[in-house]
N, C-alpha and C positions, 0 to 999 in steps of 0.2 A: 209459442210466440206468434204463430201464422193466425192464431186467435182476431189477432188484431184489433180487441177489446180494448179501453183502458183497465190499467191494472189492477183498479180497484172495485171492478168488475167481474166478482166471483174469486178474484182471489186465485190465489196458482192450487190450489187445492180441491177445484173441482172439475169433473171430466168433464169440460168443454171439448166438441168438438175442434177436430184441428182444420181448417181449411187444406187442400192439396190436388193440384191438379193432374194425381195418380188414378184417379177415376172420373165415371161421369157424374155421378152425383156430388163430386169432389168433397167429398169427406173422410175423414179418419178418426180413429178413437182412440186417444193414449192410453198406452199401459197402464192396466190398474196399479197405483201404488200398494205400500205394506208401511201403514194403511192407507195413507194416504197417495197420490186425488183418490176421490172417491166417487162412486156410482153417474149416472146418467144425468145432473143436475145441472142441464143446459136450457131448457126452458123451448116451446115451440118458435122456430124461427124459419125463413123463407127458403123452400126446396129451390134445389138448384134447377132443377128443369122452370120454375117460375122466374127465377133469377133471370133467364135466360130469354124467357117470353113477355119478361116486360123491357132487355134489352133491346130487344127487334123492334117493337113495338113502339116504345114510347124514346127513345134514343138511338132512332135510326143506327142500329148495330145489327148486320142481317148479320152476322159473323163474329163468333165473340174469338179470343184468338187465346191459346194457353203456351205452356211449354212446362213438359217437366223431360230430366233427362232419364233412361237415356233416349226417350222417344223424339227428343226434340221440339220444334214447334205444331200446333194441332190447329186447328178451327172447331169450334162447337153452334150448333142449329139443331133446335126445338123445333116442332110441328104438335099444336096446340090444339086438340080437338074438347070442345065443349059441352057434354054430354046434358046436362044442366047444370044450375046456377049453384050445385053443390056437387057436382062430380066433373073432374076434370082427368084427360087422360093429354098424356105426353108422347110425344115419338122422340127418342135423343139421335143427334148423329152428330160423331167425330170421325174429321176428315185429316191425315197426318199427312200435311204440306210439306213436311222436311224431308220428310222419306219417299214421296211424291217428285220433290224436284232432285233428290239425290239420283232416284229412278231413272229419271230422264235423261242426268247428266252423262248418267254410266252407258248409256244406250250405245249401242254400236252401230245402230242403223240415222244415215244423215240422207234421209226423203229430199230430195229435189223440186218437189212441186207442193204447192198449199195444201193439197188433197191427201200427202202422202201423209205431209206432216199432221194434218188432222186423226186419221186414221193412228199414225202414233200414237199422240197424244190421246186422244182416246183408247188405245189398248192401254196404255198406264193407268188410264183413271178406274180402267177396270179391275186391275187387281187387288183382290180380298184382303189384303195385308196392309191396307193403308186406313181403313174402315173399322170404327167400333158402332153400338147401337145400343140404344138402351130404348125401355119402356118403362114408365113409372104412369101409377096411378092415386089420383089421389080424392078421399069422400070424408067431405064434410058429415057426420052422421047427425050431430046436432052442434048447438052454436058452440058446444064445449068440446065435445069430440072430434077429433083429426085421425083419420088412417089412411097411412100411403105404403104402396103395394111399387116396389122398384125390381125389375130384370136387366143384367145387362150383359154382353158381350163384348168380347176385345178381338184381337186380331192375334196377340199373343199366347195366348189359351183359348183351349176347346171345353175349360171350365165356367157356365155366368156365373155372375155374380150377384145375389138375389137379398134383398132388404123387405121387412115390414115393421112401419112402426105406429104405435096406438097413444096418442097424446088424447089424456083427459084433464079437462081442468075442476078441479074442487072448489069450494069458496074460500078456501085459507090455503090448499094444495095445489101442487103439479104431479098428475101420475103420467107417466113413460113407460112403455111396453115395445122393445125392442128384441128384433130376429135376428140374424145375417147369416148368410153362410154363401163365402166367407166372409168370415169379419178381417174389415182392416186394423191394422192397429200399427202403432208408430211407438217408438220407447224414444227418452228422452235422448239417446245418441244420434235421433236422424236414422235408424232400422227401421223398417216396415215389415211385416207381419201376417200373413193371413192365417185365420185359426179356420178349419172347416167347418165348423158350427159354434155360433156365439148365440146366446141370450140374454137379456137383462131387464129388470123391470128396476124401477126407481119410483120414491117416495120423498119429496122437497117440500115443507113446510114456505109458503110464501110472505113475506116480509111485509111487514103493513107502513113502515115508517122507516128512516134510514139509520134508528137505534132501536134494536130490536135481536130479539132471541130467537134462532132456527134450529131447524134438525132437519138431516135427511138420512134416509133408511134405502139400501138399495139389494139388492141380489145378483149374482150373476154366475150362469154355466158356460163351460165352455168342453166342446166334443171333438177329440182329433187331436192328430199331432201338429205344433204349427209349425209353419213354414218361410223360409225367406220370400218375402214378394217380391216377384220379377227375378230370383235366383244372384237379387245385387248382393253386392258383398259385403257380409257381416261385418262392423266394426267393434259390437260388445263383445264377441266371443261365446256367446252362447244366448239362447233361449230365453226369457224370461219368463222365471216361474210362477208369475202370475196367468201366464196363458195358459199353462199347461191345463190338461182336461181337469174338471173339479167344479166343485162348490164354493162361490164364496161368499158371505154373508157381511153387510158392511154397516156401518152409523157412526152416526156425527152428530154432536149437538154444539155449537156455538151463540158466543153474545159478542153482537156485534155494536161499536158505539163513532158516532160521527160529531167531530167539531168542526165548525165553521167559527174560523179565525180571522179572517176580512172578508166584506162582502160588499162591493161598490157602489155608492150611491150617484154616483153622477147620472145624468139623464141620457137615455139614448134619445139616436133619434127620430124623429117622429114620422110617421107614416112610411117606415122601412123596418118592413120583416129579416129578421136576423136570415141568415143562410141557414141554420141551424139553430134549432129554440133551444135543444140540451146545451150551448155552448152559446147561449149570450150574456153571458154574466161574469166579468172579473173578482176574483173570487179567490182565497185562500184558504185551504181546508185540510183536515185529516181525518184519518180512519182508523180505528183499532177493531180486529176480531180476535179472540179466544176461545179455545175449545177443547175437546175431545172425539177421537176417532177410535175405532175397532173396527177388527177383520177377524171371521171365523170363516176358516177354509176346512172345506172336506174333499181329499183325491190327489193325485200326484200335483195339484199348488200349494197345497199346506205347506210342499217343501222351504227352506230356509237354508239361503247359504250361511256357514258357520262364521265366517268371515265378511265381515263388511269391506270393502275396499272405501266403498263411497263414501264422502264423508256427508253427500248430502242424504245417507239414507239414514234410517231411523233403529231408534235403539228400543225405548217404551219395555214394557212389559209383554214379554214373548211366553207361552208354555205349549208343549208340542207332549201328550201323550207317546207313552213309547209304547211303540209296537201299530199304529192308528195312523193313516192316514190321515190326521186333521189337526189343527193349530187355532189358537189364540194369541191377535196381537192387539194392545191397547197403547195407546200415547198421547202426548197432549199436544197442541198446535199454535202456531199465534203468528199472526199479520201485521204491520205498521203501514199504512199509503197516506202520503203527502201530495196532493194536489195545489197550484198556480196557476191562473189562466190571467190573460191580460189582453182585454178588447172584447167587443162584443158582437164581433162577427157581424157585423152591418155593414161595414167602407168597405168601397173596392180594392184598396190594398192594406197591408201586413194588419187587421184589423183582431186578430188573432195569433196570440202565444200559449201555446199552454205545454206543462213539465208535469210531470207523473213519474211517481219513484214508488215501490213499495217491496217491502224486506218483509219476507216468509220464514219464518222456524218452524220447520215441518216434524221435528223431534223436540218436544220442549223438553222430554229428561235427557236426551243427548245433549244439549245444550247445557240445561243446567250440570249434569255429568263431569263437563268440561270445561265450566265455567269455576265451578269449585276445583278440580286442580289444580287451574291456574292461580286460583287465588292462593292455595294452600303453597303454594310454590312461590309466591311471593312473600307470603308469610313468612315462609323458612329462607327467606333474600336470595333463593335460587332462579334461575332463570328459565321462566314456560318454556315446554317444546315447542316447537313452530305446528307439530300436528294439532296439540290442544287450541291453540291460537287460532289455527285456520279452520279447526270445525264449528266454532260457538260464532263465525260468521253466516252471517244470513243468504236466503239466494235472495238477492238482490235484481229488480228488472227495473228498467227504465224506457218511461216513452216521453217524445216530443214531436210538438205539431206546432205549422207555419203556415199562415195562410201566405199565400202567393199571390196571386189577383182572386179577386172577386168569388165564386164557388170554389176555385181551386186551393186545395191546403198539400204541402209535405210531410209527412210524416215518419220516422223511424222507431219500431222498438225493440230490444237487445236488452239481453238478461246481463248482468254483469259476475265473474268470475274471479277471484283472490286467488295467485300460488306465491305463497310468500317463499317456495321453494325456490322458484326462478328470481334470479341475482340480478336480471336485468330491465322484468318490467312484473309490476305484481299482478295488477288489473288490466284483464283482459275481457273482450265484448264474447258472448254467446248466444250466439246463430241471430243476429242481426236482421231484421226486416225492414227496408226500402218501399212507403208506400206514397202513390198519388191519389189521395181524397176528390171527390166533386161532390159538392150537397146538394142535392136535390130539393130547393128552396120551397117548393110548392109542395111536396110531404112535410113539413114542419122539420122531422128528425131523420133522412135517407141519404145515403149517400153509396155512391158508384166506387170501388178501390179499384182501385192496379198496384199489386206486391210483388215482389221480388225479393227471394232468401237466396244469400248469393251460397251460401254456403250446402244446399241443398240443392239448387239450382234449378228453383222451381219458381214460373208466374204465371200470377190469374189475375184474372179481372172477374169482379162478385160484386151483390149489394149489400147493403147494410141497412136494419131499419128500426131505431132506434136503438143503436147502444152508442155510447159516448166511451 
């Protein structure tokens, strides 16, 4: 959800990165699904150390400010050294203000004189434990190739934390060539993750029109046992066996088709640039994608719990040689998104509505599975169980956006949840996000966020540049 993508935006079924301000590069990778999400199919987008050097820079923000718990509130500052017009190197520092003024408060010494209190205060700002630092580097090799080379250090461990990644672009393709160790990773309960050694390479077919047929093809090792990040406290109860050390081998081919059901012909108006050109059009639309997915795992992830508790996980076609470390899973997939927007982002006030809904069946034979039950159950005038009922529901996400004045919009998005077990409310919101947009009218499509998941209890301020 910290995506903060519209939803019909790749769809809940591929590894977009998560936003998170757990690290300096603040990124995370969710748990590979079985099978699905699937492989690295996020496309190149703006390093956070850039994020950061055109906040300084071009909106007077010498200080960018985060918070995640339980470190509390941070400050972040880049120092930008430019080697040339295709190699860029970064110096990161995070500076933990919470723990800084919590420091002081605890102090036991009360200086008398300005000189003493200097002398204080500067022994606090000296200590190691309030400082992270990162180094990233990044080389243009040619106009298609991107490689960045990221180190970093915390104050919490005496382990860094070390990335490389190799973005190539093809004429029809995206290749991705990803390292980490450790890798982050995040499972859908809100756990973090670090695996001692990650790799991946990804293979995305790119979309020439918005009715069109893809594939992507991905890979991925991982080395070591993984581990609770920061030592917080597990909430799933165990590991997930997609981290564990192993081979996994991934593909997807989907057809995706798009209707535009109203599209506004009134005139804007003249001689004013929208705040945003991806969103100046009122507009009524939808989206269907269908597909198929596979996973072949070789090494202790092949494993498979015998039991599904979840009902949002997947059923497909499973076979698990015995005695082999290795598995095959296959299943089919399917997406519904419904877009509304109203205004065309040009007036300085509410000049902008727009509603986004889309329903993911990440198991189409568990679906159909359970969909046939229930029918045969009404056939026989018996009454569904409530579990058949509540699994051939979809996960369901919803976002909505408000312009406020002029560049400024509000925005929330929250995946929506069904227990039809509880007698007193069925629909419930999941992990909710709280954001303030500002567009950056002079890039046609950028815009500055400030998020807040209260239920994670993490916020950043990032850019955005060109996703709608």
């Amino acid at each position: 959800m910290r995506k903060l993508r519209w939803v019909m935006d790749g769809g809940g079924f591929w590894d977009l990165d998560v936003s998170t301000p757990k690290t300096l590069d603040g990124l995370a990778c969710p748990v590979p699904g079985d099978p699905l999400p699937l492989g690295l199919s996020r496309g190149t987008r703006l390093s956070r150390p850039r994020q950061l050097h055109f906040m300084h820079l071009f909106m007077y923000a010498p200080l960018i400010p985060f918070y995640a718990k339980p470190h509390g509130f941070s400050l972040h500052r880049v120092l930008t050294i430019p080697f040339s017009d295709n190699w860029f190197v970064f110096l990161l520092g995070q500076f933990n203000l919470q723990r800084f003024i919590s420091s002081v408060k605890s102090s036991e010494e009360k200086p008398a004189r300005l000189s003493s209190w200097l002398k204080t205060f500067g022994r606090h700002l000296q200590q190691k434990s309030l400082y992270a630092l990162g180094f990233c580097s990044e080389f243009q090799l040619t106009p298609d190739d991107t490689l960045l080379f990221g180190l970093d250090g915390y104050d919490y461990t005496d382990k860094p934390r070390g990335k490389a990644v190799l973005h190539h672009k093809l004429p029809q393709h995206d290749l991705t060539v990803e390292a980490v160790y450790p890798g982050l990773f995040v499972d859908k309960t809100g756990n973090y993750w670090d695996v001692p050694f990650s790799m991946a390479i990804d293979l995305a077919s790119v979309a020439t029109n918005d009715s069109s047929t893809a594939y992507h093809l991905s890979a991925r090792y991982n080395s070591g046992s993984p581990e609770q990040f920061e030592n917080i406290q597990n909430r799933s109860g165990g590991v997930p066996h997609t981290l564990l050390p192993g081979l996994a081998f991934k593909s997807a081919f989907s057809c995706r088709k798009n209707i535009n059901i109203w599209r506004s012909e009134a005139r804007k108006l003249k001689l004013v640039q929208p705040y945003d050109l991806f969103l100046s059009n009122s507009h009524v639309s939808a989206s269907g994608i269908i597909g198929a997915a596979a996973t072949t795992a070789f090494g202790d992830n092949s494993a498979r719990a015998q039991v599904d508790d979840d009902r949002q996980g997947s059923a497909g076609f499973f076979l698990q040689p015995f005695g082999l470390k290795s598995s095959f899973l296959a299943d089919i997939f399917a997406s519904i998104s419904f877009t509304a927007q109203h205004g065309n982002f040009q007036r300085l006030f509410l000049d902008l509505t727009r509603f986004q809904a889309r329903l993911d069946f990440p198991s189409g034979s568990k679906f159909l599975l359970r969909a046939t039950d229930i029918a045969q159950d009404l056939l026989n005038s018996q009454k569904p169980s409530m579990e058949a009922v509540q699994a051939i529901f979809p996960n369901t996400t919803l976002s909505l956006q408000q312009q406020i004045v002029g560049p400024v919009s509000f925005r929330v998005d929250s995946g929506i949840t069904v227990d039809l077990n509880n007698s007193h409310w069925h629909i419930h919101p999941q992990e909710p996000v709280f954001a303030v947009e500002y567009a950056l009218q002079v890039l046609g499509s950028a815009k500055a966020v400030a998020w807040y998941c209260p239920k994670r209890q993490e916020f950043m301020a990032e850019l955005r540049f060109y996703e709608t």
